[in-house]
C-alpha positions in Angstrom: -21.1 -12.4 -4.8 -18.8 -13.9 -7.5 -17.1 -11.4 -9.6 -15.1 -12.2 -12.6 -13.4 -9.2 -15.0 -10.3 -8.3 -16.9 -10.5 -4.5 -16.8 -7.9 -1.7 -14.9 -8.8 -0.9 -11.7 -7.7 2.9 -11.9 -7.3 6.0 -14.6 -3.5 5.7 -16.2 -1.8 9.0 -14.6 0.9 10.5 -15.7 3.0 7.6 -15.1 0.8 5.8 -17.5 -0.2 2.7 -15.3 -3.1 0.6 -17.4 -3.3 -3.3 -17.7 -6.2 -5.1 -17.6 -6.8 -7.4 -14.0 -7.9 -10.5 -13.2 -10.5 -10.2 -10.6 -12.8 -13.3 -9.4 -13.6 -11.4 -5.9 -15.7 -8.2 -5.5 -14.3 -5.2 -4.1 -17.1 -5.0 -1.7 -15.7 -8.3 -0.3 -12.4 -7.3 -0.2 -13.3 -4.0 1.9 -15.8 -5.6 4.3 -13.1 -8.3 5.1 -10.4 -5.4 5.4 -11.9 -3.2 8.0 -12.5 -6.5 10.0 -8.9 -7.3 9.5 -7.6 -4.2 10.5 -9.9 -3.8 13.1 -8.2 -6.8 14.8 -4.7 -5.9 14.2 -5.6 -2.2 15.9 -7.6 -3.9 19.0 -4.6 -6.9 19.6 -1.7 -4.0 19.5 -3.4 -2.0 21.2 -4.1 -4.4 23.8 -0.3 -4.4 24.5 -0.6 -0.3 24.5 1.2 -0.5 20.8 -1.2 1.8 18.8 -0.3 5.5 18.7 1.9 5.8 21.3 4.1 8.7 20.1 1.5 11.9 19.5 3.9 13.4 17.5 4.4 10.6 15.0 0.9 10.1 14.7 0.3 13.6 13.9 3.6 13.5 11.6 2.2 10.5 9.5 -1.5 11.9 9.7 -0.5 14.8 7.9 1.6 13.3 5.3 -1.6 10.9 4.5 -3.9 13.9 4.7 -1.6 15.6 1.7 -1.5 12.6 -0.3 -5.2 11.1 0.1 -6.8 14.2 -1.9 -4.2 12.8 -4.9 -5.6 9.5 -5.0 -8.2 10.7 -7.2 -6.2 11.2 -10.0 -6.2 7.5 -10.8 -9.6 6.8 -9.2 -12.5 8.8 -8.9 -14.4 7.2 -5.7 -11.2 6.9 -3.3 -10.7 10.2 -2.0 -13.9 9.2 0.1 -12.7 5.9 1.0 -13.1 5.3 4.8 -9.7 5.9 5.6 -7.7 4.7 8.8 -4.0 5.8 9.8 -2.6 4.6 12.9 0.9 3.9 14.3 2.2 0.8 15.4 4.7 0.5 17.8 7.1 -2.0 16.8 10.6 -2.7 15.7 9.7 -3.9 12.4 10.7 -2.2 9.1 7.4 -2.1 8.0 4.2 -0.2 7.1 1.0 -1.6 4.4 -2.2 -0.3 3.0 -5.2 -2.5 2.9 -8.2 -2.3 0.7 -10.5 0.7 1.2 -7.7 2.5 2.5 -6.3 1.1 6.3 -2.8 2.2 6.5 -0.8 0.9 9.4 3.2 2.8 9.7 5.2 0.8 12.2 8.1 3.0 14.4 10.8 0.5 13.3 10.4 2.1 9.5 10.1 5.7 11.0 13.0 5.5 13.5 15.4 3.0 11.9 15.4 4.8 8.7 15.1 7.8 9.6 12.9 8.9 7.3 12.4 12.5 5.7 8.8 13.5 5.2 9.0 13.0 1.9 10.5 9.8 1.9 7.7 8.8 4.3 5.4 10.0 1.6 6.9 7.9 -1.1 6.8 4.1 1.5 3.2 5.3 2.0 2.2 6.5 -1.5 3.6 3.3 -3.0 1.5 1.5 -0.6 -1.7 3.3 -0.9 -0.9 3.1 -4.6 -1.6 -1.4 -4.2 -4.8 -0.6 -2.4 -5.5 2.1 -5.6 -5.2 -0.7 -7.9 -6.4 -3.3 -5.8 -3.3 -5.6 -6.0 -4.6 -7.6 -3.0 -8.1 -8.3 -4.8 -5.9 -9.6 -8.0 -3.8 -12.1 -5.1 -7.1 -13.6 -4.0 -8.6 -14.0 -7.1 -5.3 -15.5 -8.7 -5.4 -18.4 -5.4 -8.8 -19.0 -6.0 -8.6 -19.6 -10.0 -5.2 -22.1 -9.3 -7.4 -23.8 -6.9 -4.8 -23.0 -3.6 -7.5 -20.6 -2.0 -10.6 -23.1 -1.2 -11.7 -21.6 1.9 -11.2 -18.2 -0.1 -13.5 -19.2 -3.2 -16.0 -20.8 0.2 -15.8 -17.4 1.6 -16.5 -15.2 -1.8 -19.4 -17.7 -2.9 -21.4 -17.6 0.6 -20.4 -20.9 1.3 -19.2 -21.0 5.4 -19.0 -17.2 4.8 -18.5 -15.0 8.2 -17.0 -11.6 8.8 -13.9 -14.2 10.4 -13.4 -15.6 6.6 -13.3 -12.4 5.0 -10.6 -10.9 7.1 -8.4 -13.8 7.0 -8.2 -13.2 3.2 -7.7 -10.1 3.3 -4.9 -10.7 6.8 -3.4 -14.0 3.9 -3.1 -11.4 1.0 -2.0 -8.2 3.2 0.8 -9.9 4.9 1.8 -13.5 3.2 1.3 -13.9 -0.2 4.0 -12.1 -1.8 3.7 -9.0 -4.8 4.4 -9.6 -7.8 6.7 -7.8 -9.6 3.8 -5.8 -11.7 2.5 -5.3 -9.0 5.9 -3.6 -7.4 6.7 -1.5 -10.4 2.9 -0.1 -10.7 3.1 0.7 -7.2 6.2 2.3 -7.5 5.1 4.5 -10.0 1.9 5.6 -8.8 3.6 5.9 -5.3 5.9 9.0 -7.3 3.3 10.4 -8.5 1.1 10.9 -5.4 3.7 12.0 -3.6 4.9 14.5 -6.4 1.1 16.2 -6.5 0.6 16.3 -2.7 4.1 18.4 -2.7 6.8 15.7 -1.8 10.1 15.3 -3.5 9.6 12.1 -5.6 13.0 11.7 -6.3 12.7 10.8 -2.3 11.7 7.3 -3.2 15.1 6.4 -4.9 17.3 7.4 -1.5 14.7 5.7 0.4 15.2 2.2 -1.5 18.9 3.1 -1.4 18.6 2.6 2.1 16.6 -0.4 2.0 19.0 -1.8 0.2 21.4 -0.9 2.5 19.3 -2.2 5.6 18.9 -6.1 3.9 22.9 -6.1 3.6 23.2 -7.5 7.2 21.2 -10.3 9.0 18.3 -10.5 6.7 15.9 -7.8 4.9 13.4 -5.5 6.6 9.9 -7.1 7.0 8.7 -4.5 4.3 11.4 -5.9 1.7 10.7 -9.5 2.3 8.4 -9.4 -0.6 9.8 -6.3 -2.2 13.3 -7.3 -4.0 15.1 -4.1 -4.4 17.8 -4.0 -6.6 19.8 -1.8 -9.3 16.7 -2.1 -12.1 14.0 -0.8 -9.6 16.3 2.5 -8.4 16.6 3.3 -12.3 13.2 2.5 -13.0 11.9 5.1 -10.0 14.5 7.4 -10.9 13.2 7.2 -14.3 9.4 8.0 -13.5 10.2 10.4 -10.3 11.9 12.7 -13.5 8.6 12.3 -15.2 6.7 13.7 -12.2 9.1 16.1 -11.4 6.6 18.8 -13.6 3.8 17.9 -11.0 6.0 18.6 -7.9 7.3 21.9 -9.1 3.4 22.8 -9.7 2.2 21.9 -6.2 5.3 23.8 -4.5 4.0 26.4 -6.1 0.7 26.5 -5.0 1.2 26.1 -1.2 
């Protein structure tokens, strides 16, 4: 099923996220192929006894998601019952990701090497569920396959050769090596904020956290979650100017614990 639209993908927020998307490939597709793809990541780690090893972190990140999941519905109405996945990876990469339809993956290496707060853990995963919110990984494959790079991804969304294999290799090539843009950064930024700031979670979290990012790519090359994800001076500001604007939201769901 070929797609083709220029619309937003979610409700604006408070943050005020709207630009209309280029999108060639259905979401349907993009799902399908991301529970196959994450699937296979989940069955090869835990082949080498890498998924979930640590009960407390898993319970730890679980209930971080569980707080901020409910949020997501602010910007769209359908992903609160999304088939969502959380798992832990053990690993020493800096790294964690959301794929479409919800299958979020937090590796120890970001948990442990950062020693992350809870809320700072909630603002690396609401930024992240925030690209699967506005489908940023949809907008990657539909941008290869309109500059011609993505053949065998235009084969896959038009039936041609199309396999269960096909569609999670996109969704594996847009997840984890075609870089975000920097739209797509910022609207993840922002969004990310504002979850966090309505499940309860400091947003002004998410400007130590890339603080220490930052400090983490200073020596011997950046964290795997950075490779794609510049941070610099105009991002802290920017996230220190929108976790102030959802600082309203926080102080209301303190409140109501």
């Amino acid at each position: 099923m070929l797609t083709v639209g220029c619309a937003s993908t979610t409700e604006k927020g408070a943050v005020g996220v709207e630009r209309r998307q280029f999108l060639l490939v259905s979401s349907e597709e993009m799902n399908q192929g991301a529970a196959a793809a994450y699937q296979k990541v989940i069955k090869d780690q835990g082949a080498k006894g890498n998924i979930n090893k640590d009960p407390q972190q898993v319970e730890r990140v679980r209930k971080i998601a569980a707080r901020l999941i409910p949020q997501t519905g602010v910007f769209r109405k359908d992903a609160p019952g999304w088939k969502w996945e959380v798992n832990v990876i053990t690993s020493p990469e800096i790294n964690a990701w959301c794929m479409p339809g919800g299958k979020i993956a937090f590796y120890t290496g970001i948990l442990e090497k950062l020693q992350l707060t809870d809320d700072e853990a909630a603002a690396i995963m609401g930024h992240e569920i925030a690209h699967a919110l506005r489908e940023h990984g949809r907008e990657r494959a539909s941008q290869q396959m309109a500059t011609g790079v993505g053949a065998s991804i235009a084969g896959a969304v038009l039936g041609i050769g199309q396999s269960g294999a096909d569609l999670a290799g996109m969704v594996g090539q847009v997840t984890f090596l075609l870089p975000y843009s920097r739209v797509h950064e910022t609207e993840a930024d922002r969004m990310g904020v504002e979850l966090a700031a309505r499940a309860g979670y400091d947003p002004r979290a998410a400007i130590v956290l890339w603080q220490k990012m930052a400090k983490m790519s200073g020596g011997g090359g950046p964290p795997a979650i950075l490779s794609t994800h510049p941070s610099n001076e105009e991002r802290i500001k920017d996230l220190g100017v929108f976790a102030e604007r959802v600082m309203p939201l926080y102080e209301q769901a303190r409140t109501q614990k």
